[in-house]
N, C-alpha and C positions, 0 to 999 in steps of 0.2 A: 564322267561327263553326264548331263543332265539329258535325259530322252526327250524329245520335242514331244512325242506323244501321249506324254503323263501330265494328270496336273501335280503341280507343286506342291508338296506337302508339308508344312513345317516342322523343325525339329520338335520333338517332346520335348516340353519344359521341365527341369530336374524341380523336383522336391525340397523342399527350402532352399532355393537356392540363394537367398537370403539370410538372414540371422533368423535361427532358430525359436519359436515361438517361448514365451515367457516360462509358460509350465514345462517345457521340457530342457533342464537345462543339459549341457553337453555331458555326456560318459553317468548320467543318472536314468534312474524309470520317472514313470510318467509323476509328476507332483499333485498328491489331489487335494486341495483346497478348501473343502467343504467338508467338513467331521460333523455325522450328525450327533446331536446331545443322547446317545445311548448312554452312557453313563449316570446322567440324571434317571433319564427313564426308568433306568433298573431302580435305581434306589427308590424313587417312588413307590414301585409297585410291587419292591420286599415292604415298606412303610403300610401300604396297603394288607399286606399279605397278613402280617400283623397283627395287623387291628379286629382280623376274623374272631367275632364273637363263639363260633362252630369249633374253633380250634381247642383241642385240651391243651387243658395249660398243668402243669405237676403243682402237689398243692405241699406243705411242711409237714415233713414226718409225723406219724403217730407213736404216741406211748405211753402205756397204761401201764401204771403199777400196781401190782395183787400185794396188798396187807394180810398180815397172818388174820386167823379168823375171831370177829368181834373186835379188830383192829386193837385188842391189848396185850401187851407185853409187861414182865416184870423186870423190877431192879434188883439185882444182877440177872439177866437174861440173855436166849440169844435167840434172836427169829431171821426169816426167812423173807424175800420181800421179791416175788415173782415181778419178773419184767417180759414186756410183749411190743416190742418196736417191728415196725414197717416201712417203707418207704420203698414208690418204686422206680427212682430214679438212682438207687443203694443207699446204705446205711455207711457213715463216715465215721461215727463217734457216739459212744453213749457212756457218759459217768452218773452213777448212785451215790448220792451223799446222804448219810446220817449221822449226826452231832459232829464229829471232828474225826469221822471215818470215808473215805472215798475211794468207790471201785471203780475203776476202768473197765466194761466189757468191752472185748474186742467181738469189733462187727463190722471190719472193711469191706467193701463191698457186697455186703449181704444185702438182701430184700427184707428178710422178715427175720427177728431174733425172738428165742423166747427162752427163758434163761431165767436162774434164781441165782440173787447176791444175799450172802451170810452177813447179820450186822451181830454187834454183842452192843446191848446195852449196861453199863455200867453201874456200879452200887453205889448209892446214897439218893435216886430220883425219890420222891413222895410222892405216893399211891393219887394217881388222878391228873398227874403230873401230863402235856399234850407233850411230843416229839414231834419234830418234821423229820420227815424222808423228800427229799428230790430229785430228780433224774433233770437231762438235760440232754437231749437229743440231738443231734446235726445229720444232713445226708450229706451227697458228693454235689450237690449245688450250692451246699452253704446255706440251707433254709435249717433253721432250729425251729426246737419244739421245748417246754420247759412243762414240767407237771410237778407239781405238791402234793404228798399225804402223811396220812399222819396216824401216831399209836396211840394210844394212851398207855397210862402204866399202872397197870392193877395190883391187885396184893396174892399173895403166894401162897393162900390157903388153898387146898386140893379143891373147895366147896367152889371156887372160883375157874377153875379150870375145864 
C-alpha cells in the first residue's frame, strides 16, 4: 500500500523496451557502419615510400674478365681467363663461353667470386685470327650482367712468347 506521505514516484522505464535499435541487432555485438579508407591510405604511402630518391636501390652484378697477358693465345693452345663477379644481393649464376666450349661456375648464393676457367683453343686458327670469350652473369633478383673479350691468336715462335 502506498504511504500518503511520500511523493509518487514512477517506475523506471526498462531499456528498450521497444524494438531494438537498428545497429544492434538481437544475440550480435555492436554493427559499426563506418570503415575508415585505411587500406587505400597504406597503399598510398608504401607508393610514396617508394618513390624516395634517398633510398638504395641494388644495381646488376658486376663482372670482369682477366685475358691471359697481351690477350694472345696460339692454335693449338690452352689459357686461362680469370673471372671476378660481385653482387650484393648474391650471385645466382655465371656461365664462360669460348668457341663452342661452356663452363658453368657454381656461385649460389655467394657475394663475390673470383675464379679461373681453363679454355683449350683448337688447331687450324690463323695467326691474327680475333676469339670472343663471354661470361654472362645473373644475381638472386634476376638482374643479369653480360661482358665480351677477346684473344688474338699469335704464332708459336719462342720470340713471341
Amino acid at each position: 500500500m502506498p504511504r500518503a506521505d511520500l511523493p509518487a514516484v514512477p517506475a523506471p522505464a526498462l531499456p528498450y523496451a521497444h524494438a531494438p535499435p537498428p545497429t544492434r541487432p538481437r544475440g550480435h555485438r555492436l554493427v559499426i557502419r563506418f570503415r575508415p579508407p585505411v587500406l587505400p591510405a597504406l597503399v598510398a604511402l608504401a607508393a610514396l615510400a617508394a618513390c624516395d630518391a634517398e633510398r638504395l636501390r641494388p644495381g646488376p652484378p658486376t663482372l670482369a674478365l682477366e685475358m691471359p697477358p697481351g690477350n694472345v693465345v696460339t692454335s693449338p693452345d690452352t689459357f686461362v681467363v680469370g673471372i671476378v663477379a660481385r653482387d650484393d644481393n648474391g650471385l645466382d649464376s655465371l656461365v664462360i663461353t669460348f668457341l663452342d666450349q661452356v663452363r658453368d661456375v657454381f656461385v649460389f648464393d655467394e657475394i663475390e667470386v673470383v675464379d679461373g676457367v681453363f679454355f683449350v683453343v683448337p688447331e687450324g686458327y690463323a695467326v691474327g685470327e680475333v676469339l670472343e670469350v663471354s661470361g654472362v652473369v645473373r644475381d638472386l633478383v634476376g638482374e643479369r650482367t653480360a661482358v665480351t673479350a677477346s684473344v688474338t691468336v699469335g704464332s708459336d715462335t719462342p720470340a713471341s712468347r
